[in-house]
C-alpha positions in Angstrom: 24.3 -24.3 15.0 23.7 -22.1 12.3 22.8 -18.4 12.6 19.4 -16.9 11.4 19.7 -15.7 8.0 18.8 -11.8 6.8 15.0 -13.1 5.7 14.6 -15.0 9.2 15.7 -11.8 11.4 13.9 -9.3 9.2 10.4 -11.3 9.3 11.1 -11.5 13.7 11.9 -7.4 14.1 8.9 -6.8 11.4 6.4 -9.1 13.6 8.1 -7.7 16.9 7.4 -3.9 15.3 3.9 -4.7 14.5 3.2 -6.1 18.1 5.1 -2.9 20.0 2.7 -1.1 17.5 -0.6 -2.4 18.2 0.1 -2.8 21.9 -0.7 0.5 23.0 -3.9 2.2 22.6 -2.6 5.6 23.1 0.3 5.0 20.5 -2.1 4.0 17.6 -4.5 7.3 18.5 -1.7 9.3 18.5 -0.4 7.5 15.4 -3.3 7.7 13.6 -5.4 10.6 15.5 -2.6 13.1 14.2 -3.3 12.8 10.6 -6.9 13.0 11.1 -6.9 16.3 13.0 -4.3 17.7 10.8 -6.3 16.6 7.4 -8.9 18.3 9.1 -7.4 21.4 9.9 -6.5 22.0 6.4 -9.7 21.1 5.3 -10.9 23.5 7.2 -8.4 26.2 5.9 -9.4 26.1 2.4 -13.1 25.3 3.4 -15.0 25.0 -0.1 -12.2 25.9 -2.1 -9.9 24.7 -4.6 -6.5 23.4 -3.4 -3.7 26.3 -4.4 0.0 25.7 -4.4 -0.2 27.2 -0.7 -2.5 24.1 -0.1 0.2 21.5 -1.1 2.8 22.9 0.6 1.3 22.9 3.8 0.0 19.2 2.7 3.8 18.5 2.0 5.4 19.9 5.2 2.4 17.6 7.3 3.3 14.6 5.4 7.0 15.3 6.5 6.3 15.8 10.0 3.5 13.0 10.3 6.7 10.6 8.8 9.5 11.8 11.0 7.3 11.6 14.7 6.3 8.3 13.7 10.2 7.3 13.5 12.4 9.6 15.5 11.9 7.5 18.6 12.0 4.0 17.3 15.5 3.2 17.5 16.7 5.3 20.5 14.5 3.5 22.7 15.3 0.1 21.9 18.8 0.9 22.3 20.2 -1.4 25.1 17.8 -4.1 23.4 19.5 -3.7 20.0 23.1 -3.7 21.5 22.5 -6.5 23.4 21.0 -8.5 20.5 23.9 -7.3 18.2 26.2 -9.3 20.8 24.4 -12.6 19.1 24.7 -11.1 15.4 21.6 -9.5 15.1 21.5 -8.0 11.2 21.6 -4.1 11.3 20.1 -4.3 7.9 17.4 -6.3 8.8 16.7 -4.2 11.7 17.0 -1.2 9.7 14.5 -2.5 6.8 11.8 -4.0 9.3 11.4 -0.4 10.9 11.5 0.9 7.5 9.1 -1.8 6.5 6.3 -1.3 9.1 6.8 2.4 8.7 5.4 2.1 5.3 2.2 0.7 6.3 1.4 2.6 8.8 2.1 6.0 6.8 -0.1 4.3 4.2 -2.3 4.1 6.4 -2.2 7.6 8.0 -1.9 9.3 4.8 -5.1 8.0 3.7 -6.9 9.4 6.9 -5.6 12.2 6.5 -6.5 12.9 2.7 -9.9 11.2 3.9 -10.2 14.2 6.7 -9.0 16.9 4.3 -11.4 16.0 1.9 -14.7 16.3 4.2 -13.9 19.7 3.7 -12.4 20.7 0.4 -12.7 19.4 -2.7 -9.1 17.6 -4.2 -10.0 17.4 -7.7 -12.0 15.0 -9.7 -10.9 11.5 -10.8 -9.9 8.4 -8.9 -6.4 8.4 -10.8 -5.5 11.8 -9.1 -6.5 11.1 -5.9 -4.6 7.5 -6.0 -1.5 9.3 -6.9 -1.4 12.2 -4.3 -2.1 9.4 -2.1 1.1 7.8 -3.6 3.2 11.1 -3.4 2.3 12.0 0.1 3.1 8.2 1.1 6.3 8.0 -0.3 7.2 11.8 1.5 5.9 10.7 4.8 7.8 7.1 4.8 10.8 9.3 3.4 10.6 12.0 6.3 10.5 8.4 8.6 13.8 7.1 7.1 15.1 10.6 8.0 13.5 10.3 11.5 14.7 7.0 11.9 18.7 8.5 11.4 17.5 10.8 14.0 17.0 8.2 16.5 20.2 6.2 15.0 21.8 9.3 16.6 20.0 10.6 19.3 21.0 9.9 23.0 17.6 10.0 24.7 14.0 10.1 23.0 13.8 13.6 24.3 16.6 14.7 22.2 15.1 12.2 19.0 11.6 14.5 19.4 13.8 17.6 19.7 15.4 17.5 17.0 12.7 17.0 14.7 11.9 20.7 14.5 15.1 21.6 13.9 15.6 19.4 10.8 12.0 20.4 10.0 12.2 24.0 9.8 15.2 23.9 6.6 12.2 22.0 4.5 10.3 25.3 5.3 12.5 27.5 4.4 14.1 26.1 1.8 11.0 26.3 -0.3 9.7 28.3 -3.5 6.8 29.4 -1.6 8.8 30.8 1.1 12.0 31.9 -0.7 9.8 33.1 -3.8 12.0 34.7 -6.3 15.5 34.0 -3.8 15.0 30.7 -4.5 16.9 31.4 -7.8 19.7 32.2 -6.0 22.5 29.3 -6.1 22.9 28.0 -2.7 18.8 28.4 -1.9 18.1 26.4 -5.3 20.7 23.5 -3.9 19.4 23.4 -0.5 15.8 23.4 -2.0 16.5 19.8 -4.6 17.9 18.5 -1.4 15.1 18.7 0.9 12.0 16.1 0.8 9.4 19.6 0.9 10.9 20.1 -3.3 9.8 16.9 -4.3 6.4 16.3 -2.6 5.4 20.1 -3.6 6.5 18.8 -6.9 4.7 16.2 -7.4 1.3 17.4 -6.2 1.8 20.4 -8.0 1.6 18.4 -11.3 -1.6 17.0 -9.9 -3.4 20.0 -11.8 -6.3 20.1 -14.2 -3.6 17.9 -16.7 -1.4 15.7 -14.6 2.0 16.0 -15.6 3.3 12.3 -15.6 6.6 13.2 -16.0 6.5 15.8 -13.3 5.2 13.4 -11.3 7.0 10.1 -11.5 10.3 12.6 -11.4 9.2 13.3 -8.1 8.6 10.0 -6.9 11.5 8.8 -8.2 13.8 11.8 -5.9 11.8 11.1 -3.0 12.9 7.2 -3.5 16.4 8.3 -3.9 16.3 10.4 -0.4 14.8 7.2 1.5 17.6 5.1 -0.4 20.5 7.2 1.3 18.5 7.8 4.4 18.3 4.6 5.0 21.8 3.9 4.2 23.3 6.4 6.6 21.2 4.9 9.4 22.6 1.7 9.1 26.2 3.1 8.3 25.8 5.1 11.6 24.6 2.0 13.6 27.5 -0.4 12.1 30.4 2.5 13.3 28.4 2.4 16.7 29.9 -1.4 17.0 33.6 -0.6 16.2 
């Protein structure tokens, strides 16, 4: 009897995903209540106003948060499922992908609350093409920050320590940051740490999101925050194949 192949086992975990998700009422308001309140709170902020650079950062670091608590806790708690199932060959890529896959949506998803929230508020700029793309850039951070949160729970012992340690991978995107650093940022190991967090490229690419959107600013930024959930995901599943030997 043959064994399922990749496709097969990645369309299972991607339905079982979608059914853990939808199962629980007070998961999906806390999925999707979260970027609501915080799209409202920045709304609020900048009440009437015009979206600064101060604006996008704190619109960057949300994305990155909202991303990683959706995914710290994914794995971690599925562990004695997973390592039975990897007794009958379950795919660790396939696993791996389907989180990352369903992740996707449902950041979509949030993202777009969340902008819908911010904007009750404050104005974003004018033009459909603008708002489709900062849509686009805060997407591709938040699923980004999730394939960081998912090597989180790839290491974590308990869910406790997976939500723990979200700060404390959170607060090097703050401080590793132009706005922050200001002019220390020029500085050669502040400058590296900043291309290497996902705060750089989001700021980035919302940044260029100004009266003349910079296409090359912004698909550069798109294209770094692709490479980040590339390797992300890569050391997730590297970490969960050692777990076997």
């Amino acid at each position: 009897m043959s064994l399922p192949g990749f496709r097969s086992q990645f369309d299972t975990m991607v339905d079982r995903c979608v059914a853990l998700t939808l199962s629980s009422f007070r998961h999906l308001l806390l999925t999707f209540g979260q970027p609501m309140l915080l799209g409202y709170i920045i709304g609020l902020a900048w009440q009437n106003a015009e979206a600064e650079k101060t604006t996008f950062f704190v619109m960057a670091i949300s994305a990155i948060y909202l991303g990683c608590m959706n995914a710290c806790c994914l794995i971690v708690m599925e562990r004695p499922v997973f390592d039975r199932e990897r007794m009958f060959d379950l795919s660790i890529r396939a696993y791996v992908l389907s989180k990352a896959a369903v992740l996707t949506v449902v950041n979509a998803v949030g993202m777009a609350l969340f902008l819908f929230m911010q904007t009750r508020s404050m104005p974003l700029g004018p033009g459909l093409t603008r708002q489709i793309l900062m849509l686009l850039i805060l997407t591709c951070t938040a699923v980004t920050a999730s394939a960081l949160g998912l090597l989180i729970s790839a290491f974590a012992r308990s869910a406790h320590a997976a939500v723990l340690a979200v700060p404390s991978l959170l607060v090097p995107q703050i401080v590793f940051s132009e706005i922050v650093l200001r002019s220390h940022i020029e500085k050669r190991f502040p400058e590296m740490m900043e291309r290497l967090t996902i705060t750089k490229w989001c700021y980035s690419g919302l940044t260029a999101l100004g009266s003349e959107i910079d296409e090359t600013a912004v698909v550069k930024a798109l294209f770094f925050l692709t490479l980040q959930f590339s390797v992300l995901i890569l050391l997730c599943i590297t970490k969960l194949k050692m777990d076997d030997v």
